[in-house]
C-alpha positions in Angstrom: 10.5 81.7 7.9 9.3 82.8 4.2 6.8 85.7 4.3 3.7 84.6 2.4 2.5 85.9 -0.8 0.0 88.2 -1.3 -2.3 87.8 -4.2 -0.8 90.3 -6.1 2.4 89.2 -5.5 1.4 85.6 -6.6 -0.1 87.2 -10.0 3.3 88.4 -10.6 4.5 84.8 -11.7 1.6 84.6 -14.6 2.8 87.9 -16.3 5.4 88.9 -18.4 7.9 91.1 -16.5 7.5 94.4 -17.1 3.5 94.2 -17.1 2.5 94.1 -13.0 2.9 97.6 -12.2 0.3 98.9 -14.8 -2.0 95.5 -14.4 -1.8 96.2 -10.7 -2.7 99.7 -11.0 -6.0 98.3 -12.8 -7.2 95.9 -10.7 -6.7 98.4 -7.8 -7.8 101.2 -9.6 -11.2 99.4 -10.2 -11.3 97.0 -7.5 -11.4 93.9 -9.3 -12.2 90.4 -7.9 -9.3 88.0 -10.1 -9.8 84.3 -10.4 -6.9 82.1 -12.3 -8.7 79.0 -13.0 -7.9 75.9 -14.7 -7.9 75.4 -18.0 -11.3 75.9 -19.4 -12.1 74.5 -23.2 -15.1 77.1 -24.4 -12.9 80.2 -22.9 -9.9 81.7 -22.1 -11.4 84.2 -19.7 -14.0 86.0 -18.4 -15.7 89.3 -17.1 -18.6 89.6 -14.7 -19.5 93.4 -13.9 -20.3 94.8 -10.8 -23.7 94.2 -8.6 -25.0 94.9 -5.3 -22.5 94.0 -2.9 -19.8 92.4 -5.5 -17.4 93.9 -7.2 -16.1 93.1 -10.9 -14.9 90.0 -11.3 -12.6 88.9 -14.0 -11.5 85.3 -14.4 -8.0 83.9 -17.0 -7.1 80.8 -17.4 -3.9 80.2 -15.5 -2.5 77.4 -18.1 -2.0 80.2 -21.0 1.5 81.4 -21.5 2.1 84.6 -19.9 1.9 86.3 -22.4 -1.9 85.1 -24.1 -2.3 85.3 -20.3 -1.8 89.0 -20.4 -3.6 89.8 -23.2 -6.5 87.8 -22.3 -6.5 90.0 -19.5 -6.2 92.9 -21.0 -9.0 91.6 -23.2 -11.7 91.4 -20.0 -10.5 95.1 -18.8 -11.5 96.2 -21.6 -15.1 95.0 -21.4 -14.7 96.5 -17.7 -13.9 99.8 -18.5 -16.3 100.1 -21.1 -19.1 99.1 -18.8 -18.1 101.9 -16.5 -18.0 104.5 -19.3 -21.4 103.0 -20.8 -23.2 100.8 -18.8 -24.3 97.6 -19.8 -27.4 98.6 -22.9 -23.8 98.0 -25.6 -22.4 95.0 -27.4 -20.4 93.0 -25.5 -17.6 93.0 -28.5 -19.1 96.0 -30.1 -17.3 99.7 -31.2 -17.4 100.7 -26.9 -15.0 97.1 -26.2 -13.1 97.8 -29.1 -12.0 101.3 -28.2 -11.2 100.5 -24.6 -9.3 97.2 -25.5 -7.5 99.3 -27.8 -6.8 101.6 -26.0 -5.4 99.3 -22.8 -3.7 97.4 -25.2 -1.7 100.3 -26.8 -0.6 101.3 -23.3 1.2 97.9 -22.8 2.4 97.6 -26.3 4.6 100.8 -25.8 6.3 99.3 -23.2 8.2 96.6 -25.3 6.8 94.1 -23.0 5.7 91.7 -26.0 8.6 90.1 -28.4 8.3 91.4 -31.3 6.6 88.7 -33.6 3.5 89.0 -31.3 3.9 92.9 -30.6 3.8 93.0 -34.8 0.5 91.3 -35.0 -0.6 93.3 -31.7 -0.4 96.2 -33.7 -2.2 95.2 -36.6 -5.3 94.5 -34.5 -5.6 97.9 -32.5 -7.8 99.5 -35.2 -10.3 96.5 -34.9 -9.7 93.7 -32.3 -11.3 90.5 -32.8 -13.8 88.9 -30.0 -11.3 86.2 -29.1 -7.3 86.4 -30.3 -8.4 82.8 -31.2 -10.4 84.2 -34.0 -6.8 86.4 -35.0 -4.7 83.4 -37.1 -1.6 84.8 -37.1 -1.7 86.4 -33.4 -2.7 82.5 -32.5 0.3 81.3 -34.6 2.9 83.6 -32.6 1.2 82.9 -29.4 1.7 79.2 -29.5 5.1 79.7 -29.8 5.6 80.7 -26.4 3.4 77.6 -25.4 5.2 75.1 -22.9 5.7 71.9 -24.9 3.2 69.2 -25.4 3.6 66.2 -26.6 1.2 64.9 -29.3 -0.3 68.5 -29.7 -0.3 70.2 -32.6 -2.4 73.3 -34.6 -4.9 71.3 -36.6 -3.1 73.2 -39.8 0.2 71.4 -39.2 -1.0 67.9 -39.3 -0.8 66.5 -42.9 -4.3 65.5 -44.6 -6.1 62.5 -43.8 -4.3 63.2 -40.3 -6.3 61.4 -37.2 -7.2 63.6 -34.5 -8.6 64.0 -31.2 -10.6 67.0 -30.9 -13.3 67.3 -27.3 -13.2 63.8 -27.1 -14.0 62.7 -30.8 -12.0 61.2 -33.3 -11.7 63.1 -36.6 -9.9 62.7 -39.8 -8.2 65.7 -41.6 -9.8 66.3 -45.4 -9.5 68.7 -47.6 -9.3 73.2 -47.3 -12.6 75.1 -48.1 -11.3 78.6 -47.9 -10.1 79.2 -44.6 -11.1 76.3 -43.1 -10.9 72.3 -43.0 -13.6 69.6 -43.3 -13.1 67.2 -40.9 -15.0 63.8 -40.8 -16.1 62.6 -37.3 -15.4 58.9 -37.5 -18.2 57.8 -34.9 -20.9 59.6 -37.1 -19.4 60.1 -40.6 -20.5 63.1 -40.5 -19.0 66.1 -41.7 -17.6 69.0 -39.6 -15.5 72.7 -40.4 -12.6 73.0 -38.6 -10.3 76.5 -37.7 -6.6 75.9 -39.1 -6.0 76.9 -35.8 -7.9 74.5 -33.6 -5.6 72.9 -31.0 -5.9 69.0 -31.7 -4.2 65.8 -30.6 -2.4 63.6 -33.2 -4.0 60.1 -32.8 -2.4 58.7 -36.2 -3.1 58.2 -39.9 -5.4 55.9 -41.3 
């Protein structure tokens, strides 16, 4: 008869090895509440501090790779810790997140626990991580290469222009670069919208 798993132990299969001991030693250390969830669209995780009789409760979506997984949880800790240290009167992505993040994320990173493409744009974000490593192109770009396959899926950069493409249930077609970003025309409204070269998008076709 198979013992059953404990919750910790069923963490272990949505982290890269190497990583449970010190993620562990969080979650105990401040008593966390973890949810894995399914696949949310506006986030990739989420922290809710403290109150009354509940304790902090931090949320990841458990369709990321292991290791966006890990940093996205890494991510929430950090807005944990720096509620401990400052209470909740600070930015939620302000200089208090960013030196805790840091900080956590450093920790990992010195254990070679991230290959090293993403461990080399890891490194260049410790000084100033962004709110989201959505908003980090090139962290995003070495991310998705860890992604499970899927078919039809692409970054919204890899699709050619005048590309078709399913983005939240609209159809759009692919124009031209302004600066960092594309204009995209929604084809129900002709209307024209910015997209992120790194906006995850389904290939419908080409006009």
């Amino acid at each position: 008869m198979h013992k059953k798993e404990s919750p910790l132990d069923q963490l272990n299969h949505f982290l890269p090895e190497g990583s449970f001991e010190d993620v562990a030693f969080y979650l105990n250390e401040y008593k966390v509440h973890l949810t894995i969830t399914r696949e949310r669209l506006t986030k990739l995780g989420d922290y809710r501090n403290k109150h009354l009789n509940k304790n902090h409760r931090i949320s990841v979506n458990g369709n990321l790779n292991k290791f966006s997984f890990l940093i996205t949880l890494l991510h929430e800790l950090g807005h944990l810790v720096a509620y401990e240290k400052y209470g909740n009167r600070i930015q939620a992505h302000g200089a208090e997140w960013k030196n805790e993040f840091s900080k956590i994320l450093a920790r990992f990173i010195s254990k070679k626990i991230f290959p090293v493409d993403i461990q080399t744009e890891l490194l260049k974000t410790l000084s100033n991580p962004a709110a989201s490593s959505c908003a980090e192109a090139p962290l995003t770009r070495a991310l998705k290469k860890y992604d499970p396959h899927k078919p039809g899926i692409f970054l919204l950069e890899e699709l050619p222009e005048e590309s078709l493409f399913k983005f939240k249930d609209h159809i759009y077609r692919k124009e031209k670069k302004r600066r960092t970003r594309f204009f995209c025309k929604q084809i129900e409204t002709n209307k024209m919208f910015l997209f992120s070269p790194i906006a995850e998008v389904e290939f419908v076709g080409k006009e």
